[in-house]
C-alpha positions as protocol buffer text, in pm:
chain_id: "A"
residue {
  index: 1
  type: UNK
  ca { x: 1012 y: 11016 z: -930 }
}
residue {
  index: 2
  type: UNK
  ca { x: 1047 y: 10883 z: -612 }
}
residue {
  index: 3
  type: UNK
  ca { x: 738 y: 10673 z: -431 }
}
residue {
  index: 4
  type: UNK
  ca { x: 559 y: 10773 z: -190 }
}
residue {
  index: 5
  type: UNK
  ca { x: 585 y: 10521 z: 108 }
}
residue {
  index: 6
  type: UNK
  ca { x: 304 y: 10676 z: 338 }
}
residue {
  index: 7
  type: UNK
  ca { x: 81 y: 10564 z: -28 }
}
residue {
  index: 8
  type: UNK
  ca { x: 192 y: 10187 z: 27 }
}
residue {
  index: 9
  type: UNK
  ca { x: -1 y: 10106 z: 316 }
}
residue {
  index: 10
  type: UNK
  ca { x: -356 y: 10294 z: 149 }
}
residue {
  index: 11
  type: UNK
  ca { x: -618 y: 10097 z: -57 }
}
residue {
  index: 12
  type: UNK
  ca { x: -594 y: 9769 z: -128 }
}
residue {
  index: 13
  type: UNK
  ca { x: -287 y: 9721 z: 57 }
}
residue {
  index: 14
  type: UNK
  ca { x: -359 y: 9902 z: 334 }
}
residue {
  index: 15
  type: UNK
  ca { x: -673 y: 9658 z: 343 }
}
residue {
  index: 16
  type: UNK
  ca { x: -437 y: 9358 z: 306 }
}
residue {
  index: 17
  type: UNK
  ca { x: -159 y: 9478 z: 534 }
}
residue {
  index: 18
  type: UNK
  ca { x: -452 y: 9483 z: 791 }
}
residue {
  index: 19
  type: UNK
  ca { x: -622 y: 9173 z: 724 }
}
residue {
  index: 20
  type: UNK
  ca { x: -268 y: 8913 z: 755 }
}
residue {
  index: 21
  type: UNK
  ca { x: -178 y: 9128 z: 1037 }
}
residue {
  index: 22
  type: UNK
  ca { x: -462 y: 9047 z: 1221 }
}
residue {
  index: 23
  type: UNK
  ca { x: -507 y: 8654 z: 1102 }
}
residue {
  index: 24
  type: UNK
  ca { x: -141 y: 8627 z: 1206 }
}
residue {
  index: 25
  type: UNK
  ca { x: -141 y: 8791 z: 1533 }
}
residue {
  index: 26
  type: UNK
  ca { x: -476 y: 8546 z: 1606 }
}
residue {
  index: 27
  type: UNK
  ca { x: -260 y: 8262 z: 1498 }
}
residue {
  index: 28
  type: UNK
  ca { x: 29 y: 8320 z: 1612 }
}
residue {
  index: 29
  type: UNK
  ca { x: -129 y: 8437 z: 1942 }
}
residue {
  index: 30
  type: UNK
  ca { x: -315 y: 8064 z: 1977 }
}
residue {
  index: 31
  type: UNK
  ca { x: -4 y: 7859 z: 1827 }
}
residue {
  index: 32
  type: UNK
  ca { x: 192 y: 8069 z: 2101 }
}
residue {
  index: 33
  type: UNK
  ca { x: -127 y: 8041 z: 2365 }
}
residue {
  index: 34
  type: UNK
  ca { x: -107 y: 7613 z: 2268 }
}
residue {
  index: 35
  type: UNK
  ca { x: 268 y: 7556 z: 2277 }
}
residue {
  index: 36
  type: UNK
  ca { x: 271 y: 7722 z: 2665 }
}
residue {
  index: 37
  type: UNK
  ca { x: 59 y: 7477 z: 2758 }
}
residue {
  index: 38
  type: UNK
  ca { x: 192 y: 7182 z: 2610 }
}
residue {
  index: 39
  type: UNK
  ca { x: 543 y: 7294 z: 2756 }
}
residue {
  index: 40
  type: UNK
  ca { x: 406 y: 7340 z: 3084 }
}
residue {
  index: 41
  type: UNK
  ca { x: 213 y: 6987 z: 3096 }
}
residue {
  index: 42
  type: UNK
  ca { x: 484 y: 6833 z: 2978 }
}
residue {
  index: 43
  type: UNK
  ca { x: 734 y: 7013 z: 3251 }
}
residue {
  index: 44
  type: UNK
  ca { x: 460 y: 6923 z: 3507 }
}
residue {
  index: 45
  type: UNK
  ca { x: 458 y: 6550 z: 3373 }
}
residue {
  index: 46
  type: UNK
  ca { x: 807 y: 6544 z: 3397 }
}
residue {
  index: 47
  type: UNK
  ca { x: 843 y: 6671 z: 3798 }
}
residue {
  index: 48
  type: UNK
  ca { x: 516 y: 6417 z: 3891 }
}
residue {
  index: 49
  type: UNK
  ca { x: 767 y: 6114 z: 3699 }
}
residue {
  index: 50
  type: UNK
  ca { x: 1063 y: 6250 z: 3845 }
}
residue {
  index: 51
  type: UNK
  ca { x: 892 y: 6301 z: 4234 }
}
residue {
  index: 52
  type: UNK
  ca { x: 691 y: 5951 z: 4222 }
}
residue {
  index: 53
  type: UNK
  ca { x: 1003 y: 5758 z: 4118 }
}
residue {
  index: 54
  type: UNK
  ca { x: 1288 y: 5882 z: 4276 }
}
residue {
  index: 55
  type: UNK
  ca { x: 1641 y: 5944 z: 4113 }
}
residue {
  index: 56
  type: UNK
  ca { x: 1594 y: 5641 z: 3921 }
}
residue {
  index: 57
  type: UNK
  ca { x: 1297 y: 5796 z: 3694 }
}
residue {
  index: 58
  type: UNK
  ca { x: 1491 y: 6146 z: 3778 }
}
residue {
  index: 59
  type: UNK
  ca { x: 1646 y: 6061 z: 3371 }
}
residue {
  index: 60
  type: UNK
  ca { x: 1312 y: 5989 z: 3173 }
}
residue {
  index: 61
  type: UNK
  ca { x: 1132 y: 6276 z: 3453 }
}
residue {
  index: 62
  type: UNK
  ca { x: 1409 y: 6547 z: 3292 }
}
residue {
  index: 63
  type: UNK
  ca { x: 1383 y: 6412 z: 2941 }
}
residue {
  index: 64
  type: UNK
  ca { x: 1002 y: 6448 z: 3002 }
}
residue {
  index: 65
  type: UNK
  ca { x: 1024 y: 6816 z: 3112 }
}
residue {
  index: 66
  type: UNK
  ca { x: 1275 y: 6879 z: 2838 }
}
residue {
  index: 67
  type: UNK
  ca { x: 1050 y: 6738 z: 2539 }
}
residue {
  index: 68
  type: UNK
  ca { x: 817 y: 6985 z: 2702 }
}
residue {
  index: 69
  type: UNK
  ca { x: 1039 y: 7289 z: 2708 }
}
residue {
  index: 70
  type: UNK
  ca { x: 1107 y: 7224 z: 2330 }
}
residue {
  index: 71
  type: UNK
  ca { x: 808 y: 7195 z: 2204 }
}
residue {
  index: 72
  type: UNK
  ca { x: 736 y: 7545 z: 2363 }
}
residue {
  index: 73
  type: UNK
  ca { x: 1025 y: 7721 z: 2228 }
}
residue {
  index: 74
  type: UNK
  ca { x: 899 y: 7534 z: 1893 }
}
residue {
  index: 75
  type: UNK
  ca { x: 595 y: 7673 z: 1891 }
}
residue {
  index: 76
  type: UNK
  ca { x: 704 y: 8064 z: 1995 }
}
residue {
  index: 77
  type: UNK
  ca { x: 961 y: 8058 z: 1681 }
}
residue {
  index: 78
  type: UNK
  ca { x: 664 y: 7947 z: 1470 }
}
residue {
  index: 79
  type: UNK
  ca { x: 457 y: 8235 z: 1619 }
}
residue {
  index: 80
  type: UNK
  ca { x: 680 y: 8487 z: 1580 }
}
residue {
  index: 81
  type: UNK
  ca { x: 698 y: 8362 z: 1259 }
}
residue {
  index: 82
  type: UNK
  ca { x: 375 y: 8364 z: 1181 }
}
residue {
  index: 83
  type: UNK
  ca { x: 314 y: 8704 z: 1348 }
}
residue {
  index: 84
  type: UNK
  ca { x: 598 y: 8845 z: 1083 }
}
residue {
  index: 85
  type: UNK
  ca { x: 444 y: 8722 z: 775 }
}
residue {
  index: 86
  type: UNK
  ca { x: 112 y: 8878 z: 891 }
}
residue {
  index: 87
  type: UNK
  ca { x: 331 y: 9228 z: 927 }
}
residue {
  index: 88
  type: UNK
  ca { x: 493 y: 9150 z: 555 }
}
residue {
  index: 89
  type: UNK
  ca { x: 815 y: 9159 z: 751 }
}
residue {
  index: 90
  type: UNK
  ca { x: 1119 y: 8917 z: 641 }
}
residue {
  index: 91
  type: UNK
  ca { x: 1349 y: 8702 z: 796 }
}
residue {
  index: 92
  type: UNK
  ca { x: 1696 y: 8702 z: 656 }
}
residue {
  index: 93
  type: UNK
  ca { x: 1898 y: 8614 z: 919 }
}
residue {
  index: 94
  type: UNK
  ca { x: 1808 y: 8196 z: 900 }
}
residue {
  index: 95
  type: UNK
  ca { x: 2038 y: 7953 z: 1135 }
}
């Protein structure tokens, strides 16, 4: 006998399915919300070095700004991470 999907998402885990969706789209919204402005500081940080010092700060300036673009891109792989788990959905496709 074949299941009935629309049944998987009623009772208790329909109740569940809702509850992780909605921690992880909080936290993944404020881990996404956090990392934007840490990239952005640190991308502002590294212009200010890079303006107030000439070319010769231009190399710790861009390594500034570049510490701040990863940590960004960090933190939006962890929140669409965490966003996913909240959905129950799976990532197979790991690099």
């Amino acid at each position: 006998m074949p299941l009935d999907k629309s049944s998987q998402s009623t009772g208790i885990t329909g109740a569940a399915k809702f509850v992780t969706s909605t921690v992880g789209n909080v936290a993944g919204g404020v881990s996404r919300t956090a990392g934007n402005v840490v990239g952005a500081a640190g991308r502002g940080i590294g212009d200010t070095v890079t303006s107030a010092t000439g070319s010769a700060g231009k190399p710790v300036g861009d390594a500034l700004g570049s510490v701040g673009t990863g940590v960004q891109n960090g933190a939006e792989s962890v929140s669409r991470g965490v966003e996913n788990a909240g959905q129950w959905k799976r990532n197979l496709n790991r690099s």
